[in-house]
N, C-alpha and C positions, 0 to 999 in steps of 0.2 A: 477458491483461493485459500489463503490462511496456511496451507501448507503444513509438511510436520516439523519444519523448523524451529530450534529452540529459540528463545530472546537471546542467549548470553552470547557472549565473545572470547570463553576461554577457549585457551587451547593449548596443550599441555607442549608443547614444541616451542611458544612464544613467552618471550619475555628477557627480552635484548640479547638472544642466540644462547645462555646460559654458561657455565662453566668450561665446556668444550671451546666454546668463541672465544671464550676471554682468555684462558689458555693458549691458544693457538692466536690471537691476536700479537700474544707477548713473541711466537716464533715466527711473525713475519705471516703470516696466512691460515687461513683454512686448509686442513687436511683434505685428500680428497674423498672420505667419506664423510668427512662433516659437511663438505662442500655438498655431495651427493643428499645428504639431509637435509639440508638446506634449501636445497631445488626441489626437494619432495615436499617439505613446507610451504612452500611458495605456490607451487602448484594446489596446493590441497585448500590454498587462499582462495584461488583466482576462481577454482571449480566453485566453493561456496560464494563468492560471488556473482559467477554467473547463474550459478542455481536462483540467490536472491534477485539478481536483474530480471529473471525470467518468473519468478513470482510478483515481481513488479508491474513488470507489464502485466501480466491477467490480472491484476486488482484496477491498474488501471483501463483497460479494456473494461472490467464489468461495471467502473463508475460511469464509462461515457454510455454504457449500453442501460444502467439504471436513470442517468439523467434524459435518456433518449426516452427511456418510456415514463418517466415522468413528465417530460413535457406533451409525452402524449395523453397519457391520464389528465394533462390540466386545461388541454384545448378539447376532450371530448366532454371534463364539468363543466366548459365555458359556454360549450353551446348546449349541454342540457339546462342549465341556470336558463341563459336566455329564452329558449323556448317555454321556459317553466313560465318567467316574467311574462311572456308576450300573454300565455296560457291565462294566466289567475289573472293580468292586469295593472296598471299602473296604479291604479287610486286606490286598490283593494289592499297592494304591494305598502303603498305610503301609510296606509292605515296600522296597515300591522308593521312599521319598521320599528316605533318608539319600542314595544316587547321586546324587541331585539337585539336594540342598538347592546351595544357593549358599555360596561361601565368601570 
């Protein structure tokens, strides 16, 4: 994942349609190449968002596939622990827990 995408959010096309808008706001519309700019703008949003949706999902695909084998790494030290315990013994186990306990 992690992708080559940048953090930022500029984009030299944004920032309330600029002077062409506001201009042509005052004659009643959009020209139709502003309009035409305008939809290429918007498109060039949607693409980067779906680029980001689809790096989404793989980050999160690789969390459910990292927590899948984590749970599996923690039920194969559960049963090594326990066969260790049965192995050395309980009274042997209580002996040496004080060294160990946490403080």
């Amino acid at each position: 994942a992690g992708g080559g995408r940048s953090g930022g959010s500029a984009c030299s096309g944004c920032g309330g349609g600029g002077a062409a808008a506001d201009a042509s706001s005052d004659e009643g519309g959009l020209g139709e190449a502003e309009e035409q700019e305008e939809i290429e703008h918007i498109q060039h949003h949607l693409e980067e968002m779906n680029a980001a949706a689809g790096e989404l999902n793989d980050a999160q695909e690789e969390l459910k596939d990292a927590g899948r084998e984590r749970q599996r790494l923690l039920q194969l030290w559960a049963v090594g622990s326990a066969r260790l315990a049965r192995t050395v013994g309980a009274s042997r186990l209580a002996k040496a827990g004080p060294y160990f306990q946490r403080k």
